[in-house]
N, C-alpha and C positions, 0 to 999 in steps of 0.2 A: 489773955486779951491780945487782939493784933496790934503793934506797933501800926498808925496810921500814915505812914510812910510807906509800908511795907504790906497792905492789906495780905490776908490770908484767903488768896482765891481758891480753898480747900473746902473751907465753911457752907454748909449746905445751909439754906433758909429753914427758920422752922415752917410746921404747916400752918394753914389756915383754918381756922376753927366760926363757927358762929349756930346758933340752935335751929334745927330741919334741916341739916344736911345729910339724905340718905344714905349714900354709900360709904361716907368715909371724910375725912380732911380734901383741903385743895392744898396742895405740895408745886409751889414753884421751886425749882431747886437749884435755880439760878448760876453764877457762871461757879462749877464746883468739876472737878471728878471725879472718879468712883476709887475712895481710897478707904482705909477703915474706919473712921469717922461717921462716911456716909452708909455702909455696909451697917455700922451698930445702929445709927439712927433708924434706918430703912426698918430691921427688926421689930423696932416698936410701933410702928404708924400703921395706921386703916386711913389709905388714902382713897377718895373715888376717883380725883383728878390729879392727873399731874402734869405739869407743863413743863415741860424737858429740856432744858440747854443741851443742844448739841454744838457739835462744827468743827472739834476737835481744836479750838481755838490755839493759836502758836504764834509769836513775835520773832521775827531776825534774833531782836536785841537779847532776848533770853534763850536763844540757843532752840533744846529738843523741848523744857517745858511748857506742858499744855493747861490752858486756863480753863477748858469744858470738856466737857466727855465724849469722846470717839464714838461710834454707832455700836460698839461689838461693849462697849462698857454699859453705856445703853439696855443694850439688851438684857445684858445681865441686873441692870440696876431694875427692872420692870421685871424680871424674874424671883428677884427679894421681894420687893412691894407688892407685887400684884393688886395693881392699882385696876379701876373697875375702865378708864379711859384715860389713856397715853396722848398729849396734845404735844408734836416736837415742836420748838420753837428754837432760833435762834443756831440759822445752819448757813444760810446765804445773806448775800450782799454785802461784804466785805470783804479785803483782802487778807485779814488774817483769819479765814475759816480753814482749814485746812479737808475738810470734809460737807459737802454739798448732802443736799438731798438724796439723790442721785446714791450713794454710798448708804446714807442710812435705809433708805426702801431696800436696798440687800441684804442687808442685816436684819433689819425686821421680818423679809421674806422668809429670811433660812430659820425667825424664832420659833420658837413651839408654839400653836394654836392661841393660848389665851393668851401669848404677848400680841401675836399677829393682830388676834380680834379688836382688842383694846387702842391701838394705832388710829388716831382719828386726823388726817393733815387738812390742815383748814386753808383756806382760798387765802392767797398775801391779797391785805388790804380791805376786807371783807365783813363788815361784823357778820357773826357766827353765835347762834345760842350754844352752850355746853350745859348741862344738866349737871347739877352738883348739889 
């Protein structure tokens, strides 16, 4: 268990479960990285949605550690799960993102097809239906 002092920004959310969900779980995966934790988890899940912490989040105060996943871990974490629809959330408007939009649409461009497909970026401020 994490000392609550000290949260464990490694910790990936579990998913979201509830009965008539077609494709899969809803996977927030809130602020985590791609380490092996989430690598084992990713194995087991049928996710249809995921909503994606990006931004590569970073503090002064703690040096190179990053609290969210860079666009290129990203990729890779949507190449495990193969989720049916990638929703990024959680890239701009503050100053410890380290990575913008802008950064992950390269990374997404350069993925292989059914990551690309899956990429859904929704309008800031917008309700937005998702099918799930």
């Amino acid at each position: 268990m994490a000392d609550p002092d000290r949260p464990d920004v490694r910790r990936a959310r579990p998913p979201l479960r509830w009965p008539g969900q077609r494709d899969g779980d809803l996977w927030v995966t809130g602020d985590t990285v791609l380490y092996g934790g989430v690598r084992a988890v990713a194995g087991r899940l049928r996710v249809g949605v995921m909503l994606l912490h990006l931004g590569g989040v970073q503090f002064p105060l703690t040096g190179p550690v990053r609290y969210t996943m860079t666009a290129r871990e990203a990729v890779t974490l949507c190449g495990l799960v193969q989720p049916r629809t990638v929703v990024p959330v959680h890239y701009e408007g503050w100053l410890h993102f380290r990575q913008g939009r802008e950064a992950a649409e390269r990374e997404f461009a350069a993925a292989p097809a059914q990551i690309r497909d899956a990429i859904r970026w929704l309008p800031l401020g917008e309700p937005t239906p998702v099918d799930l």
